[in-house]
Wavefront OBJ file of the C-alpha trace (Angstrom):
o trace
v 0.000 0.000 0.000
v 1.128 3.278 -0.826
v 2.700 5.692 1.909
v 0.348 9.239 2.438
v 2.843 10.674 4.316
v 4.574 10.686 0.632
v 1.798 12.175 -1.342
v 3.077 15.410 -1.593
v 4.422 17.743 -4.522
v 7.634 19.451 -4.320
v 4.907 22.568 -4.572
v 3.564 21.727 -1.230
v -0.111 20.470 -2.954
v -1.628 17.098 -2.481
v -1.750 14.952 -5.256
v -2.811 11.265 -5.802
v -0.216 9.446 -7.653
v -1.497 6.989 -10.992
v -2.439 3.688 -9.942
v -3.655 3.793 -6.619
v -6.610 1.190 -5.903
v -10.374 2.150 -4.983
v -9.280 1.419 -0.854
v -6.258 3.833 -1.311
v -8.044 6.399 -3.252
v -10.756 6.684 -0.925
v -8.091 6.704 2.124
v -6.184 9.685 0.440
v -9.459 11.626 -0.268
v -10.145 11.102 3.181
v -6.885 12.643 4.083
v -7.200 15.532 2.088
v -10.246 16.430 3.077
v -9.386 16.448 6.756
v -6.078 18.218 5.910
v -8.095 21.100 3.665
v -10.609 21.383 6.357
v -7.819 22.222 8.861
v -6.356 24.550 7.620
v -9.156 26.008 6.684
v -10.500 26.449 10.053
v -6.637 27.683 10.844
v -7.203 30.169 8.097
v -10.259 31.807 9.668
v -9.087 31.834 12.953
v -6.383 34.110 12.232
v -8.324 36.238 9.921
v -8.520 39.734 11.594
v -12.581 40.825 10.012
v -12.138 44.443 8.550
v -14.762 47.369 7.880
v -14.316 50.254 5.433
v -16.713 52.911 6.141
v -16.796 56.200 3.772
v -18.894 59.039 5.627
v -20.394 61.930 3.616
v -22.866 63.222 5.840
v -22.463 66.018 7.961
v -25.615 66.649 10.273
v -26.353 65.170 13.683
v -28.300 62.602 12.573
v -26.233 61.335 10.063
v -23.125 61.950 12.335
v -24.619 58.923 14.498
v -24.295 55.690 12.403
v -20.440 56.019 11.115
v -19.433 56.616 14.514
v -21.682 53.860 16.219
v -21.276 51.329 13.756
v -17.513 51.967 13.711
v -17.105 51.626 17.746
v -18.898 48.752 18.159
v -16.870 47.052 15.263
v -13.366 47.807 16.790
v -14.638 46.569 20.471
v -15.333 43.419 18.334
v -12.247 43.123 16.866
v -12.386 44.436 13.631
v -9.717 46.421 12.069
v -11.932 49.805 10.855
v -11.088 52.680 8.761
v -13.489 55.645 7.767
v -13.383 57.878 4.949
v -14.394 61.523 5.620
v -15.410 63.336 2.432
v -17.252 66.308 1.453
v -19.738 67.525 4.345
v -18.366 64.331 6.335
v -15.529 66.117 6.856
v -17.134 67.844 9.165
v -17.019 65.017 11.516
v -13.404 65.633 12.400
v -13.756 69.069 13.303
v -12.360 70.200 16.683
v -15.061 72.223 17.441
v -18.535 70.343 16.272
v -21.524 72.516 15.460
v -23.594 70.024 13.620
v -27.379 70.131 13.482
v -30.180 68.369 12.195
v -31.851 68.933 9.031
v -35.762 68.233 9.099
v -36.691 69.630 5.366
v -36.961 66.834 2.942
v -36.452 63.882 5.610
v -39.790 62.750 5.766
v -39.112 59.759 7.797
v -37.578 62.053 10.962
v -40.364 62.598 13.795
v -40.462 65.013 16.029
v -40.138 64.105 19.567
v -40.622 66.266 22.500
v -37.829 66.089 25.348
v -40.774 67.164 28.047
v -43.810 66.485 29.453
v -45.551 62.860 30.158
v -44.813 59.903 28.532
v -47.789 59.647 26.618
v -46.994 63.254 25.159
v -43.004 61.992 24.756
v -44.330 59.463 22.571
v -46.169 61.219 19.950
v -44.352 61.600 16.597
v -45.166 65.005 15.281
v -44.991 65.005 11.233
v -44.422 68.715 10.432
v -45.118 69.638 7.076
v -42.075 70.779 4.865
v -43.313 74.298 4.115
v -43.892 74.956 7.698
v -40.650 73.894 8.851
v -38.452 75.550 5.314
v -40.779 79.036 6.534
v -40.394 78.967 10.644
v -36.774 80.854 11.585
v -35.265 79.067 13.633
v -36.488 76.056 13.464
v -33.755 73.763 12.634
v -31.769 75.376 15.796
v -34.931 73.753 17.458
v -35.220 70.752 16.222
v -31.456 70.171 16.893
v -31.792 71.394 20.495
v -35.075 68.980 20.867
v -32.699 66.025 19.356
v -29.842 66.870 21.456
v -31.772 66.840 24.879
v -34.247 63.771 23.948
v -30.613 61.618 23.080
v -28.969 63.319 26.324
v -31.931 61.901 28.609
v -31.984 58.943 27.053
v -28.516 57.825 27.854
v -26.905 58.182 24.311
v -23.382 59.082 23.627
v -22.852 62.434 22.014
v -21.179 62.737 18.846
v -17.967 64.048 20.447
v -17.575 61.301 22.876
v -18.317 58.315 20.125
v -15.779 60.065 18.074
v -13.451 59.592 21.515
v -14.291 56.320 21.777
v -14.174 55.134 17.909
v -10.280 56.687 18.203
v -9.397 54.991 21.356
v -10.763 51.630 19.979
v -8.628 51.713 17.402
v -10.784 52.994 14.735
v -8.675 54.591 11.765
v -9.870 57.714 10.762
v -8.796 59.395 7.165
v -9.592 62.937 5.940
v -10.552 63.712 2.245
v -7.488 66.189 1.052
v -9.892 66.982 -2.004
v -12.785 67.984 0.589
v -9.960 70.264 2.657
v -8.890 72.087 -0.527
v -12.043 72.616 -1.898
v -13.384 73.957 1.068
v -10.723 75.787 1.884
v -10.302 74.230 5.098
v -7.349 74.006 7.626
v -5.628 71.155 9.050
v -5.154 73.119 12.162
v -9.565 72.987 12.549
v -9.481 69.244 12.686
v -8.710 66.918 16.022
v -5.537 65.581 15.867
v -6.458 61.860 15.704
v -6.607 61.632 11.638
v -4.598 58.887 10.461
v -4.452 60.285 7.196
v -5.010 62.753 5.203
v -5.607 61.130 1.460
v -7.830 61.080 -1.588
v -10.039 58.528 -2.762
v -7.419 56.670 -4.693
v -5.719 55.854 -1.867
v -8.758 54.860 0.337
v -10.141 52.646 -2.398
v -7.764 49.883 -2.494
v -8.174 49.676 1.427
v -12.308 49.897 0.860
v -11.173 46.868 -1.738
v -9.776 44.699 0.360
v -12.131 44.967 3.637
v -14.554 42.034 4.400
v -17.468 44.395 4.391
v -17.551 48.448 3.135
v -20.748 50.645 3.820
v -21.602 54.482 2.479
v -22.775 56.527 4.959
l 1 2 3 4 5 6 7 8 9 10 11 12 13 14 15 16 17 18 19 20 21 22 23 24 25 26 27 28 29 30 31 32 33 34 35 36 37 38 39 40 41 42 43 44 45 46 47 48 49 50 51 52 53 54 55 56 57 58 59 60 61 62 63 64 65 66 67 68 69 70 71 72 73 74 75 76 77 78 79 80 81 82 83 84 85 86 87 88 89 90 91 92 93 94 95 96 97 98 99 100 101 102 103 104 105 106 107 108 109 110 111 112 113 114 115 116 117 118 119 120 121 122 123 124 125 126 127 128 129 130 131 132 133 134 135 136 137 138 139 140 141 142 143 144 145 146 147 148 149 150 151 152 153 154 155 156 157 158 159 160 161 162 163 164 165 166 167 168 169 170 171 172 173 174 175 176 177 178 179 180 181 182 183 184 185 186 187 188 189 190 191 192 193 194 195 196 197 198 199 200 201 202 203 204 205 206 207 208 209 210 211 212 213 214
C-alpha cells in the first residue's frame, strides 16, 4: 500500500499518484479532506474581520451611524477605517456645530424632550413648508434632538468620536474635501490617520470584508 505521508508535490499540494486502488483512493481523499478542512478552520481563525466605512454626511443625525457602527466594530475586533469626504468632513472638526436637518427627511419625527410619557411618545410630522418658513427652526429641532438623546442615555457625537479613536478605529480625511473647502488642518482633532484622496482609500475599501456608504 502506498505511503500518504509521501503524497506530496515538491509545490507543497496534495496529489494522488497513478495507480492507486479504490481502498487507497478513498483513504487519500479522506486525508485531504481532513487536511483542507484544517487549515481552513486555521485560516479563519487568524483572519482579523475588517470594515471600510466612507462618511459623507455632515448633520447630527447622520453623524450617528459612522461613529456607532464603527465603535462597536473595533470593540469586536475588527480592524476599521473611515473615509471623511465632502460635508463628512465635518465630523473631524475640533469644534462640532452640527445640526439636524428636518426639510426633505420625511421619515424624521419630532419628539418632544418634556412632558408625560404619553406626550413623549407622539411623533409630530411637520409639514415641509412649515418647517423651510419657521426661523429658527432647525436650531430647534437640533436642540429637541440633542436633549431627547442626552436623557436617554446616548453618547454624544464628540464622545463616540473619543471612543471610535481609542478603539482603534482609523480615521482618514478627504485632502480633495480640505482644498475645496478651503479648510485648515489646524480645525481638525488631531487623531486623523491620514489625510488622502479617494485613490488611496479605495484599495483599502477593496480589500475589507465588508464596506458601507454613509
Amino acid at each position: 500500500m502506498t505511503n500518504l505521508t509521501n503524497l506530496i508535490t515538491p509545490a507543497g499540494a496534495p496529489s494522488a499518484p497513478d495507480g492507486l486502488s479504490p481502498e487507497e483512493q478513498q483513504k487519500f481523499d479522506q486525508w485531504f479532506d481532513a487536511r483542507f478542512e484544517q487549515k481552513m478552520k486555521e485560516r479563519e481563525a487568524a483572519h482579523v474581520p475588517s470594515m471600510a466605512i466612507i462618511a459623507t454626511k455632515g448633520t447630527i443625525d447622520w453623524a450617528y451611524p459612522p461613529f456607532i457602527l464603527a465603535s462597536t466594530a473595533a470593540a469586536l475586533g475588527y480592524d476599521v477605517s473611515i473615509f471623511f469626504t465632502f460635508y463628512g468632513l465635518k465630523l473631524l472638526k475640533k469644534n462640532l456645530d452640527l445640526e439636524v436637518t428636518p426639510i426633505g427627511n420625511p421619515a424624521m419625527p419630532m419628539k418632544m424632550p418634556i412632558g408625560p410619557d404619553w406626550f413623549r411618545n407622539i411623533d409630530w410630522p411637520i409639514p415641509n413648508f412649515v418647517k423651510s418658513n419657521l426661523p429658527g427652526f432647525e436650531r430647534m429641532a437640533t436642540a429637541l434632538m440633542k436633549r431627547t438623546f442626552r436623557e436617554k442615555g446616548v453618547a454624544s457625537i464628540e464622545e463616540l468620536r473619543e471612543l471610535s479613536v481609542e478603539t482603534g478605529v482609523k480615521l482618514y480625511a478627504c485632502q480633495m474635501t480640505v482644498d475645496a473647502f478651503g479648510f485648515e488642518k489646524s480645525d481638525f482633532i488631531p487623531d486623523i490617520a491620514g489625510w488622502v484622496g479617494a485613490a488611496s482609500f479605495l484599495p483599502m475599501a477593496q480589500e475589507s470584508d465588508m464596506t458601507l456608504f454613509i
